[in-house]
C-alpha positions in Angstrom: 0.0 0.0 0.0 0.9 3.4 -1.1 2.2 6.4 1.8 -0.3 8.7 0.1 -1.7 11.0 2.2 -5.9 11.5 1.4 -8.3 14.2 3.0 -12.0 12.2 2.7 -14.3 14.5 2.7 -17.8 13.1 3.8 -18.0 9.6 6.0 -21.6 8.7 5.4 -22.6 5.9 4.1 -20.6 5.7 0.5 -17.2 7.3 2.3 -17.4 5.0 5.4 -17.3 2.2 3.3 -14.3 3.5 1.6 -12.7 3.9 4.5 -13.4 0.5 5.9 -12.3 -0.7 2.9 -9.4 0.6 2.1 -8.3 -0.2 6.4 -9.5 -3.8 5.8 -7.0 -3.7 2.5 -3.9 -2.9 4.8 -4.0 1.0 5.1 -2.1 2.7 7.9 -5.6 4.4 9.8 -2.8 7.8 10.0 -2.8 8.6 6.2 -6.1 9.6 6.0 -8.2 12.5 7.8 -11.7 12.5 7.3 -13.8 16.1 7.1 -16.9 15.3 8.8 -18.6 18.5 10.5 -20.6 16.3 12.9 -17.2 15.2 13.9 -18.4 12.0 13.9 -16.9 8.6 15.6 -13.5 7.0 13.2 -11.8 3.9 13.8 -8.8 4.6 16.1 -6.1 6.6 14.2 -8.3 8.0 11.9 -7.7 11.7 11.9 -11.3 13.8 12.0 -11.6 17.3 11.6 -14.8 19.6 11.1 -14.0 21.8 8.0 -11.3 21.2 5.4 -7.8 21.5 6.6 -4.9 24.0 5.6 -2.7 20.6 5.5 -1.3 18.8 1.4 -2.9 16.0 0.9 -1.6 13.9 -2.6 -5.0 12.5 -2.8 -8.8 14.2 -2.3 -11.6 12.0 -2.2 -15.1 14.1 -2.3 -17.6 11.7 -1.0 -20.8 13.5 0.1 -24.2 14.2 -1.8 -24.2 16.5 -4.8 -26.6 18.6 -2.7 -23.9 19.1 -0.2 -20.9 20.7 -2.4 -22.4 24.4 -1.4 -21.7 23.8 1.9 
């Protein structure tokens, strides 16, 4: 598995399944920080922040309604 760095943005249904997936496929929980404004529970090691951060990230994953972008 890659060292990437990725910034999910939205852990609903759709982007928490990414993110279990790509955990149960052998990535390190500490590479990816998930937006989520509701601060919602990760699995341990997950980073969670409430807006998007200031951070580089090499990848970006938008995973949240079309509905939702304006916010």
């Amino acid at each position: 598995m890659t060292d990437a760095q990725i910034l999910l943005v939205g852990a609903g249904n759709m982007g928490g399944a990414m993110l279990r997936g790509w955990l149960a496929a052998g990535m390190r929980a500490e590479q990816v920080t998930v937006v989520s404004p509701s601060m919602r529970a990760m699995p341990d090691g997950v980073r969670v922040v409430a807006s998007i951060p200031a951070d580089t990230f090499d990848i970006v994953v938008l995973a949240l309604k079309p509905q939702q972008l304006p916010e």
